[in-house]
C-alpha positions as a Python dict, from the first residue, in 0.01 Angstrom:
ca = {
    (1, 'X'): (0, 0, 0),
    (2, 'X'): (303, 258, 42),
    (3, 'X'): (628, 157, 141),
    (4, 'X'): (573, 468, 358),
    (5, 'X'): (251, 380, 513),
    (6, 'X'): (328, 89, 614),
    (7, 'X'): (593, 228, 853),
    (8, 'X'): (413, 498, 977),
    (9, 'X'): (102, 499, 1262),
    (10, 'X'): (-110, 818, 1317),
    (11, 'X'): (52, 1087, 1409),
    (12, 'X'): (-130, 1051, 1772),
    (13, 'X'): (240, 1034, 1920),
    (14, 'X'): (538, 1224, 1989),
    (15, 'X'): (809, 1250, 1750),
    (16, 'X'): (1041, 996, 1944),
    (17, 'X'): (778, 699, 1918),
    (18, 'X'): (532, 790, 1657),
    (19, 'X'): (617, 510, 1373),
    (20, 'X'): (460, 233, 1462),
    (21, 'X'): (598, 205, 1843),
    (22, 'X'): (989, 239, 1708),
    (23, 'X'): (1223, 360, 1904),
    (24, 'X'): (1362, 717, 1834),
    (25, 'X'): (1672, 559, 1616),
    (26, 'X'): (1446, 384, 1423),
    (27, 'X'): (1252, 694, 1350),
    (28, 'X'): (1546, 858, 1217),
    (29, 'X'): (1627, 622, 976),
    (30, 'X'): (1250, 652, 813),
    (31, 'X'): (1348, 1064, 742),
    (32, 'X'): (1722, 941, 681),
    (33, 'X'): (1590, 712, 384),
    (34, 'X'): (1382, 1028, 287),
    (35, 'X'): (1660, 1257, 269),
    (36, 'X'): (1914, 1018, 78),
    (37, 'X'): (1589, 856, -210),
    (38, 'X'): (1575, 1273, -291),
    (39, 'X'): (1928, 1336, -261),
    (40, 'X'): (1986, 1033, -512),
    (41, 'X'): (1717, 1088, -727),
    (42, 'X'): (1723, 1212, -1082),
    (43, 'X'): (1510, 1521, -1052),
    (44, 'X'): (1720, 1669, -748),
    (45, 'X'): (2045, 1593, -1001),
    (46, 'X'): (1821, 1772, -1277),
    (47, 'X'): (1835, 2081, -1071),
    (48, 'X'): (2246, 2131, -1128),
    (49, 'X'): (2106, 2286, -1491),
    (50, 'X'): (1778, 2435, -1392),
    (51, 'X'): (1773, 2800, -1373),
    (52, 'X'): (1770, 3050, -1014),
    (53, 'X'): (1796, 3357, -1113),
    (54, 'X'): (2078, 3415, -1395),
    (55, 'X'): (2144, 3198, -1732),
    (56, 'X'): (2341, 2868, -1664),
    (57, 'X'): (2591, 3006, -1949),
    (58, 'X'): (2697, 3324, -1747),
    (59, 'X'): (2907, 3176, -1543),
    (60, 'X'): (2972, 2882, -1337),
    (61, 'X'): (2978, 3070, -990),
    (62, 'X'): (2643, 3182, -1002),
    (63, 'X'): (2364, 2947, -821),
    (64, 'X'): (2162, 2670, -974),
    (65, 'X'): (1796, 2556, -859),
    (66, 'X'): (2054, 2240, -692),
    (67, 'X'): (2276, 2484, -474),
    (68, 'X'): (1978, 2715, -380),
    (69, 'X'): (1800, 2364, -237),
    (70, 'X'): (2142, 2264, -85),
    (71, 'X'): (2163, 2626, 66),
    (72, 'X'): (1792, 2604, 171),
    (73, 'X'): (1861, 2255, 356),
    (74, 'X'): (2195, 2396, 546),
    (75, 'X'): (2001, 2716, 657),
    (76, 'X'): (1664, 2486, 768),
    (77, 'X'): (1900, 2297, 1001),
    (78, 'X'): (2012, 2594, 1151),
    (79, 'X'): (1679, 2713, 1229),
    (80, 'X'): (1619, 2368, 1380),
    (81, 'X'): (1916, 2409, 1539),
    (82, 'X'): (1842, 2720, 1674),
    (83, 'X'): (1474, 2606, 1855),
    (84, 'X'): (1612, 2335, 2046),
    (85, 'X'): (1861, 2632, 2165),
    (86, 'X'): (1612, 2873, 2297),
    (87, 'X'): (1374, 2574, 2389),
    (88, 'X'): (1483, 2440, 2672),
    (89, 'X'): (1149, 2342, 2885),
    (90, 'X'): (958, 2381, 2566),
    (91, 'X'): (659, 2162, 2472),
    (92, 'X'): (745, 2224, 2064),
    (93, 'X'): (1090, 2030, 2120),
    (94, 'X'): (922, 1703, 2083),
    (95, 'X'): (790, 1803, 1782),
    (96, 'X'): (1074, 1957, 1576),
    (97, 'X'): (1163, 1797, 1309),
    (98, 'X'): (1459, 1609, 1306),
    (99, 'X'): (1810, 1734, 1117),
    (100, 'X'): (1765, 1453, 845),
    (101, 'X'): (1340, 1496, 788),
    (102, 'X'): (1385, 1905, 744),
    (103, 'X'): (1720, 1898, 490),
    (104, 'X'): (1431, 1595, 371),
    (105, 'X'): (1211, 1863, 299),
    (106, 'X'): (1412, 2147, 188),
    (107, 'X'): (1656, 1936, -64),
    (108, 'X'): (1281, 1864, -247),
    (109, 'X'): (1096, 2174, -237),
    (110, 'X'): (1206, 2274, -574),
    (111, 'X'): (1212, 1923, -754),
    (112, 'X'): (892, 2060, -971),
    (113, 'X'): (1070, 2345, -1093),
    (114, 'X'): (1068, 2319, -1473),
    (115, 'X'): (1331, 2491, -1717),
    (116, 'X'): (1360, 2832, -1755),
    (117, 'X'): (1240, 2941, -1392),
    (118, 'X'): (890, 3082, -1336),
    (119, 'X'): (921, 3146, -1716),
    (120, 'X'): (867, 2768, -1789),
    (121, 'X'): (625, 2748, -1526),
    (122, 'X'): (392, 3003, -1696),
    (123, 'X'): (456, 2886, -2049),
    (124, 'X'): (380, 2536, -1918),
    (125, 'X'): (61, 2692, -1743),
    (126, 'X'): (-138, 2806, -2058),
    (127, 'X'): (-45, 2505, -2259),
    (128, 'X'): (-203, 2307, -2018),
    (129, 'X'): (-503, 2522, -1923),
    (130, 'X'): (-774, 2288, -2002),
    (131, 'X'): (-578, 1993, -1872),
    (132, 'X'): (-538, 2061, -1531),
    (133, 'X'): (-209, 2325, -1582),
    (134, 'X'): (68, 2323, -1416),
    (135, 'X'): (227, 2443, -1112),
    (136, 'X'): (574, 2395, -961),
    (137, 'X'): (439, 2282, -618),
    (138, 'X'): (216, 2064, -779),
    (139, 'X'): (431, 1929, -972),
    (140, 'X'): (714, 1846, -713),
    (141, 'X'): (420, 1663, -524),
    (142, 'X'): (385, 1452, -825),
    (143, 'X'): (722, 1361, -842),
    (144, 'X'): (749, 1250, -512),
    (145, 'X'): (433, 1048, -530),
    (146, 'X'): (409, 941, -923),
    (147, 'X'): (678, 1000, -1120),
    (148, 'X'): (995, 961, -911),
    (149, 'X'): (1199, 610, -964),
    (150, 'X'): (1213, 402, -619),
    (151, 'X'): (892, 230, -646),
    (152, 'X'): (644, 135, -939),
    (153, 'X'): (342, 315, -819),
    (154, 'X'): (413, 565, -604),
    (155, 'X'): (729, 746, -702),
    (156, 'X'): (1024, 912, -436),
    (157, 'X'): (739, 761, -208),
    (158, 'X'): (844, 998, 100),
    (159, 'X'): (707, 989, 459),
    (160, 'X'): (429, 1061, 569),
    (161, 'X'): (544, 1386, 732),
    (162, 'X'): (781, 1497, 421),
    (163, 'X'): (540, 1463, 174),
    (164, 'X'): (337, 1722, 424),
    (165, 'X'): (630, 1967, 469),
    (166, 'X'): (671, 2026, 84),
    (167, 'X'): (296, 2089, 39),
    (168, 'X'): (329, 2523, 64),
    (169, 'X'): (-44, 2554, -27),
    (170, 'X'): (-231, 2282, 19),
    (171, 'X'): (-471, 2293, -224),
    (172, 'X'): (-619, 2101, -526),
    (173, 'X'): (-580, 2347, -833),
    (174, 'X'): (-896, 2298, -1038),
    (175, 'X'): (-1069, 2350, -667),
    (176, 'X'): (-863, 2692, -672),
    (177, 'X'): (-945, 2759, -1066),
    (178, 'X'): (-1299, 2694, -1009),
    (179, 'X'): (-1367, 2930, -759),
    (180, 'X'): (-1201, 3204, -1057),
    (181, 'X'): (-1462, 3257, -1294),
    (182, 'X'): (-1285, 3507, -1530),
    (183, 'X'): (-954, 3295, -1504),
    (184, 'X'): (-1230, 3010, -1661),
    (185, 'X'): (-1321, 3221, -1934),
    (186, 'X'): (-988, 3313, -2022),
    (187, 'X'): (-874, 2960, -2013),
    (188, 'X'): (-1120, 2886, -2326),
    (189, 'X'): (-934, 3123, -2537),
    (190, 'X'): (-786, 2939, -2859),
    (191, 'X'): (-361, 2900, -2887),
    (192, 'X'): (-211, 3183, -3005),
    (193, 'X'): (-114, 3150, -3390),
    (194, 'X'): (207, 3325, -3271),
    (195, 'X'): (341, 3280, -2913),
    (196, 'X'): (524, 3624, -2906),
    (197, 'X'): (198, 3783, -2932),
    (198, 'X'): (113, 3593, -2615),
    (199, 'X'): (102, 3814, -2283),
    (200, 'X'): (291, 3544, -2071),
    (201, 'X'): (149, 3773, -1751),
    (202, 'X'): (-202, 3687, -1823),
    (203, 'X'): (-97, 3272, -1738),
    (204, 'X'): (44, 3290, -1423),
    (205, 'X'): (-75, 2932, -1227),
    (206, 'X'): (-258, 3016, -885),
    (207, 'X'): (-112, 2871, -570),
    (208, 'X'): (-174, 2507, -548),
    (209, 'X'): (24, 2215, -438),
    (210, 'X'): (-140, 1951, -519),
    (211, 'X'): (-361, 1843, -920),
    (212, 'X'): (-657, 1645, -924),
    (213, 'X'): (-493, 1313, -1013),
    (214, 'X'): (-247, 1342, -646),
    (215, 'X'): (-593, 1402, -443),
    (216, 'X'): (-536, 1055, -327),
    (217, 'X'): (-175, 1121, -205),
    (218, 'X'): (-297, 1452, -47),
    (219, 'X'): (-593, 1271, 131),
    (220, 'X'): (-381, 1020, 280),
    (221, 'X'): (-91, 1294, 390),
    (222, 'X'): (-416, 1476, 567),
    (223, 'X'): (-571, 1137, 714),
    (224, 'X'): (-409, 1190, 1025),
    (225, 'X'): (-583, 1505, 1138),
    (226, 'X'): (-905, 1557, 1250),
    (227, 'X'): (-1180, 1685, 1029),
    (228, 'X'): (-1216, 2035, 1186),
    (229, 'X'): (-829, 2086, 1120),
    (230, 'X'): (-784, 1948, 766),
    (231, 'X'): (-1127, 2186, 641),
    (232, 'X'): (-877, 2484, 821),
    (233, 'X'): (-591, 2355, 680),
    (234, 'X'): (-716, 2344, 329),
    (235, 'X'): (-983, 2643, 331),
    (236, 'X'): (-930, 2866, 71),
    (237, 'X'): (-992, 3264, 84),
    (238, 'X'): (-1010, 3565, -115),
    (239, 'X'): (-723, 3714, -237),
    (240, 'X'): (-663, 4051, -366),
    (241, 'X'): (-432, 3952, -655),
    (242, 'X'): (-693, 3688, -830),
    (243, 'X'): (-722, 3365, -730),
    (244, 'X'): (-777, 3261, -373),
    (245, 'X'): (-540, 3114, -152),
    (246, 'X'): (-480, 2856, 150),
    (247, 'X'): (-391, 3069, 477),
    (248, 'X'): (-249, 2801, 697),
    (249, 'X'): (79, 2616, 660),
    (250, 'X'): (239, 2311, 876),
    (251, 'X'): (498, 2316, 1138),
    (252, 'X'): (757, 2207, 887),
    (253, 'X'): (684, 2395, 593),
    (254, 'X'): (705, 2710, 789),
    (255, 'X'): (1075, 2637, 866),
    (256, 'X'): (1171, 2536, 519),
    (257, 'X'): (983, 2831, 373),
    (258, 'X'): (1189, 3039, 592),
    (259, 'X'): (1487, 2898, 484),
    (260, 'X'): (1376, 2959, 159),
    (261, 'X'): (1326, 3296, 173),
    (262, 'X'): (1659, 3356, 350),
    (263, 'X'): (1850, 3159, 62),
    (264, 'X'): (1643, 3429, -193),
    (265, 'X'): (1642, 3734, -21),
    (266, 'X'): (2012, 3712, 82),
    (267, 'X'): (2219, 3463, -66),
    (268, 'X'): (2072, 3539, -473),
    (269, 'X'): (2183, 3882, -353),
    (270, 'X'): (2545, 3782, -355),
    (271, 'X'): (2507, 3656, -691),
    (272, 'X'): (2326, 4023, -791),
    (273, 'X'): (2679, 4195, -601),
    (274, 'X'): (2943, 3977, -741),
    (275, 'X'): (2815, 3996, -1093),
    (276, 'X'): (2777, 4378, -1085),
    (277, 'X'): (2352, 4402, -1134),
    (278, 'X'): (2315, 4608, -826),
    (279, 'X'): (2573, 4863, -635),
    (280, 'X'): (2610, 5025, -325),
    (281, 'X'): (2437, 5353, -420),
    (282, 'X'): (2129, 5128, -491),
    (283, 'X'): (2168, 4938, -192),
    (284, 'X'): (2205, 5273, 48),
    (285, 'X'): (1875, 5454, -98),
    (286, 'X'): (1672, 5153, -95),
    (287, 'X'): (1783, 4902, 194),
    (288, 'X'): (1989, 5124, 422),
    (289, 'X'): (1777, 5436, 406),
    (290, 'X'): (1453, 5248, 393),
    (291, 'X'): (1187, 5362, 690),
    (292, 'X'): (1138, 4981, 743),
    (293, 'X'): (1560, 4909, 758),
    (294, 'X'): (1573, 5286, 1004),
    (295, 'X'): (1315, 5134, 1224),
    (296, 'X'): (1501, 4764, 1261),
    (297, 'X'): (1863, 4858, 1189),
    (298, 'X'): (2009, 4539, 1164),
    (299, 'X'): (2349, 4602, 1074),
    (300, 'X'): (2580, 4924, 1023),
    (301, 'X'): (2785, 5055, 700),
    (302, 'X'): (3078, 4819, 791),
    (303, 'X'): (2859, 4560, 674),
    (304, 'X'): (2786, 4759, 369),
    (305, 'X'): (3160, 4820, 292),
    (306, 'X'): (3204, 4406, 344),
    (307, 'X'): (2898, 4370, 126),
    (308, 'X'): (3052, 4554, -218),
    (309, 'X'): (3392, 4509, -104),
    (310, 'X'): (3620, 4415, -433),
    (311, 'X'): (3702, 4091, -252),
    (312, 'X'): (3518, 3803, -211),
    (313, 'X'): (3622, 3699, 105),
    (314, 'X'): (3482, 4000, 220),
    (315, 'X'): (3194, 3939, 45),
    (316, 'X'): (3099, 3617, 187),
    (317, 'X'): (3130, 3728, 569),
    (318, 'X'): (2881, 3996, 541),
    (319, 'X'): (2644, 3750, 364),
    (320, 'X'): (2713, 3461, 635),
    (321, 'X'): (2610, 3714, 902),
    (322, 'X'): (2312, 3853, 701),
    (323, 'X'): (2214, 3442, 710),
    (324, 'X'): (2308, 3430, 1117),
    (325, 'X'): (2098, 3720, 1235),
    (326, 'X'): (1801, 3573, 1057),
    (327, 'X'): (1875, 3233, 1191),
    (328, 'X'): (1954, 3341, 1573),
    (329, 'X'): (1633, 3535, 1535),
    (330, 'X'): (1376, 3239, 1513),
    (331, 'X'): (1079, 3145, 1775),
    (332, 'X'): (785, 2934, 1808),
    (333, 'X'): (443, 3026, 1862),
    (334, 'X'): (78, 2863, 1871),
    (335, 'X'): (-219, 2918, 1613),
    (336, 'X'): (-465, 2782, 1880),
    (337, 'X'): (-762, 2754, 1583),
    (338, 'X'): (-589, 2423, 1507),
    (339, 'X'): (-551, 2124, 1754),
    (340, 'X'): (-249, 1899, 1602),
    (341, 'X'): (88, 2022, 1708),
    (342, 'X'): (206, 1963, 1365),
    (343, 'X'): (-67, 2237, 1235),
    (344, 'X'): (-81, 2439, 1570),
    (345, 'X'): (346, 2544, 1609),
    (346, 'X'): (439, 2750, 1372),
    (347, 'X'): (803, 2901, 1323),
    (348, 'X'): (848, 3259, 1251),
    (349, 'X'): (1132, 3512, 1238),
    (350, 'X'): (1178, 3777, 1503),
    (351, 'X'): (929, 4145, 1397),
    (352, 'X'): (1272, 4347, 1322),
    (353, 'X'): (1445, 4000, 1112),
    (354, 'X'): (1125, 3939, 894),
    (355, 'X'): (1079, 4306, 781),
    (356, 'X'): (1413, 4354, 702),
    (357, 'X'): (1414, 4004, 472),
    (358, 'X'): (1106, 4129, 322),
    (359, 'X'): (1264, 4429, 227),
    (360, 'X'): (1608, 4242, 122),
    (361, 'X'): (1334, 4015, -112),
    (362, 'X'): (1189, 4323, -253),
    (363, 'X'): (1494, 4446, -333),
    (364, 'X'): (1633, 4136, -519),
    (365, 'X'): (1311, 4131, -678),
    (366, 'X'): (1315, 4497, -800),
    (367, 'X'): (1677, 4567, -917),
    (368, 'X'): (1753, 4227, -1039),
    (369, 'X'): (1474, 3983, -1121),
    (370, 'X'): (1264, 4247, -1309),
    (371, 'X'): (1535, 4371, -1502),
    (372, 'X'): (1501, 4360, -1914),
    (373, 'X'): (1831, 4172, -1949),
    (374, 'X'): (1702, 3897, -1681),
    (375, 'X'): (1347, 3918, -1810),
    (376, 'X'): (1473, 3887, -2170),
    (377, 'X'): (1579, 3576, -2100),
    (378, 'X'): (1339, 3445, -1923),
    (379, 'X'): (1136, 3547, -2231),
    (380, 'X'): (1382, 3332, -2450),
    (381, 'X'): (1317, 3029, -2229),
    (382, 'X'): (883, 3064, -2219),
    (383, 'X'): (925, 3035, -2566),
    (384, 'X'): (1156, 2753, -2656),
    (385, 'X'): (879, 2584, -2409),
    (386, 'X'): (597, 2679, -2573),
    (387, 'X'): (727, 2539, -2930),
    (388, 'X'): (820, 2203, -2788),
    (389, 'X'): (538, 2174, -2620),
    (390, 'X'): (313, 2260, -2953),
    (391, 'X'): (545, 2052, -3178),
    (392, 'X'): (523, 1750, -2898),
    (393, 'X'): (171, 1768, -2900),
    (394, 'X'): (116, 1766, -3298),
    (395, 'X'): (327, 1508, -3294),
    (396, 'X'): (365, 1301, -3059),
    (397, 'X'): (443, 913, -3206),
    (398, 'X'): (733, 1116, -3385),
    (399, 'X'): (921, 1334, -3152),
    (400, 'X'): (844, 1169, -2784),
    (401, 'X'): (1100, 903, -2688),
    (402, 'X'): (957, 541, -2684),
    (403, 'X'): (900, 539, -2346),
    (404, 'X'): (732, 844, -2284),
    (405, 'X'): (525, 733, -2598),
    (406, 'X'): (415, 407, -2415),
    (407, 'X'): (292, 660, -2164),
    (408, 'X'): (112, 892, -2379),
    (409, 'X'): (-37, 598, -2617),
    (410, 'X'): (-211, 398, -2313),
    (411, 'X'): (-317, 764, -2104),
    (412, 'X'): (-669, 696, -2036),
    (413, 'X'): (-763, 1059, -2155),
    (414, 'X'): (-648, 1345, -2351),
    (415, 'X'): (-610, 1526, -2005),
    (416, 'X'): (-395, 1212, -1917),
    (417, 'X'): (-195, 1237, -2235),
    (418, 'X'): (-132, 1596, -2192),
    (419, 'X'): (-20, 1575, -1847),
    (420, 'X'): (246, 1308, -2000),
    (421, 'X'): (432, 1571, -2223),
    (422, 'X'): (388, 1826, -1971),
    (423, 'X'): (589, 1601, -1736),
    (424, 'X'): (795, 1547, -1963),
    (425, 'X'): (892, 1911, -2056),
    (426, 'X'): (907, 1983, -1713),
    (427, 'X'): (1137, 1741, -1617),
    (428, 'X'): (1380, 1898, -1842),
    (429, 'X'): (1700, 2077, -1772),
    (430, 'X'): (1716, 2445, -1911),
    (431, 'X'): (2056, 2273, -2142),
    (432, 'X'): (1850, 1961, -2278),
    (433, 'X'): (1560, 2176, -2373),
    (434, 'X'): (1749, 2412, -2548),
    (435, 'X'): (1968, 2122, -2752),
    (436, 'X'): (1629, 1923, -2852),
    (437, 'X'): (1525, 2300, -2937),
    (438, 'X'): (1791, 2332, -3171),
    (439, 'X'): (1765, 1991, -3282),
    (440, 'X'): (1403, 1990, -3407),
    (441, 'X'): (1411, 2400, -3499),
    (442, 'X'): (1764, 2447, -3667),
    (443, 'X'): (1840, 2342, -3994),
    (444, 'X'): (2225, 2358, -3927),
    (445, 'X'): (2184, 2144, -3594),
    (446, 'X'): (2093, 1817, -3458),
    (447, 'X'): (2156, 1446, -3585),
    (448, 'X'): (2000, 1097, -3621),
    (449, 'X'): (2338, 1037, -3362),
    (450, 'X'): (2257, 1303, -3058),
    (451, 'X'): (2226, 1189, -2699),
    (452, 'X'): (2063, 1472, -2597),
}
């Protein structure tokens, strides 16, 4: 039985007395141990050389996957923060999560990133199309209930209630691939002779946080709601883009995806200022003088001279009060169609705060992320995964280490075996996969001697 499970009751009672009949201090400690097993474990130190947005080697201000999820963590405490504020009176307040359980949540959200950013996550994708595939969410949901190293069985082994706040779209992928009849057909397609013929856009994983072998980890997550509300929870729906998608998420999840998208939409943006990718001409026509930015006018050109000011200091106080009107600006409300409280509050930013961050997103997205020079490397990365991936699975008795062999020699099937190397790719930092790269592809590099 899980460690977890065996402290935790039904989620019948309020947040102060809801593990089995302990006290609130008590209760702590259970999202205290959660916060510290992903704080210590070695995927979350992984992240230190796992890409955001820019190449580890340009320069060693820029963020990593490990200080976006430490950003993400700070920011999700002040939106915490922030509701028992306003909520004096409030029904929700017994439900908020505590300061521990959401930094819990937000310190893991990325643990299934793979190298190379959504790159690797693609490349890793169509190798493993007929094996399940791969997916970032997914895949941090397997670490926390497989892979991760505090117990044999059941990996990180997280709470109850933090293994729920990660889950962003809580659904089973082949569920979400079946219902995708082209995306089948095109998943039959041979491997490419030559990856750089490979259109990379084509393998884009849908939106699922959970595979097939962690349906009995999402099951028991989900045991605690009625039937009604976990059919909601998980129904899936057309979606104009391709594959269908989950509508609903939990009480949690909303705050730490909100914290996420604060962390992306303004904090990557200081990275995209101080290293000279956008400029204030840019910013004016398409933040400042945007119909969506004229309507909600959040701030005035002083913050715009702070914002590209030639000193940092500068620099950082208009991005700190970018982060503070977002925070200040979050409420509660009710989806009525569900009746837990952990499925029924969900956390939102105010009208004017969320259409400016969507904007401040879109513009990240459009002058830095889809630039050639970012893309290009991103590129680089897909590919280097694609090889190793190939060259692993040609060979595997040769090139895995022993005891990810082990693994792969006593899988049960070829699906099982696959999902072995995959894990192991993905667990990869962007440096070790380029070294064993080098190693295995580079006649002037690697030795019988390398730690990589």
């Amino acid at each position: 039985m899980h460690r977890a499970l065996q402290e935790e009751t039904l989620w019948t009672q309020r947040y102060t007395d809801f593990l089995e009949n302990k006290p609130a201090r008590e209760a702590r400690i259970v999202y205290q141990r959660d916060r510290a097993r992903v704080i210590h474990s070695a995927s979350f130190r992984r992240l230190q050389a796992k890409t955001q947005i820019f190449g580890l080697n340009e320069s060693d201000f820029y963020r990593t996957r490990l200080t976006h999820s430490m950003e993400v963590a700070q920011i999700g405490s002040g939106l915490v923060e922030q509701l028992i504020t306003i909520g004096k009176g409030r029904d929700y307040l017994d439900w908020l999560p505590s300061f521990y359980l959401i930094e819990a949540i937000c310190l893991a959200h990325d643990l299934g990133h793979p190298p190379y950013g959504h790159g690797g996550e693609v490349a890793l994708n169509y190798m493993m199309r007929t094996y399940g595939g791969f997916e970032g969410n997914a895949q941090t949901l397997r670490i926390l209930s497989r892979l991760g190293e505090y117990t044999a069985k059941h990996g990180i082994d997280l709470s109850r209630r933090a293994t729920l706040g990660v889950l962003k779209y809580p659904a089973i992928y082949d569920e979400v691939i079946a219902l995708n009849t082209a995306y089948q057909a095109q998943m039959m397609e041979a491997d490419a002779n030559d990856f750089r013929t490979l259109q990379m856009n084509r393998w884009y994983p849908p939106k699922a946080s959970v595979y097939r072998e962690e349906t009995e980890q999402f099951d028991w997550v989900l045991s605690v709601f009625s039937e009604a509300d976990k059919k909601r929870f998980t129904q899936l729906v057309p979606n104009e883009k391709g594959f269908h998608k989950t509508q609903y998420k939990a009480l949690d999840t909303t705050l730490m995806e909100l914290a996420d998208d604060i962390a992306y939409g303004i904090h990557d943006l200081e990275d995209a200022v101080a290293m000279g990718m956008v400029n204030r001409d840019q910013w004016q026509a398409d933040v400042m003088e945007h119909p969506d930015f004229r309507q909600y006018p959040l701030w005035d050109t002083v913050m715009t001279d702070r914002l590209f000011s030639p000193r940092s200091r500068d620099r950082k106080h208009a991005i700190s009060k970018m982060v503070g009107i977002m925070v200040e600006s979050i409420e509660m409300t009710e989806n009525d169609v569900f009746e837990h409280p952990l499925l029924r509050y969900q956390a939102r930013l105010g009208e004017a705060e969320m259409a400016v961050l969507e904007l401040l997103k879109t513009f990240v997205y459009q002058q830095v992320i889809t630039l050639p020079e970012v893309k290009g490397m991103e590129y680089k990365g897909q590919l280097i995964t694609l090889d190793l991936f190939k060259s692993l699975r040609a060979n595997p008795q040769a090139l895995l280490p022993r005891n990810t062999f082990v693994k792969y020699d006593t899988a049960e099937s070829e699906r099982d075996r696959q999902r072995v190397i995959s894990d192991y790719i993905a667990g990869m930092t962007n440096t070790y996969a380029s070294r064993l790269y080098e190693k295995f592809f580079t006649a002037s590099q690697g030795s019988i001697f390398d730690r990589i």
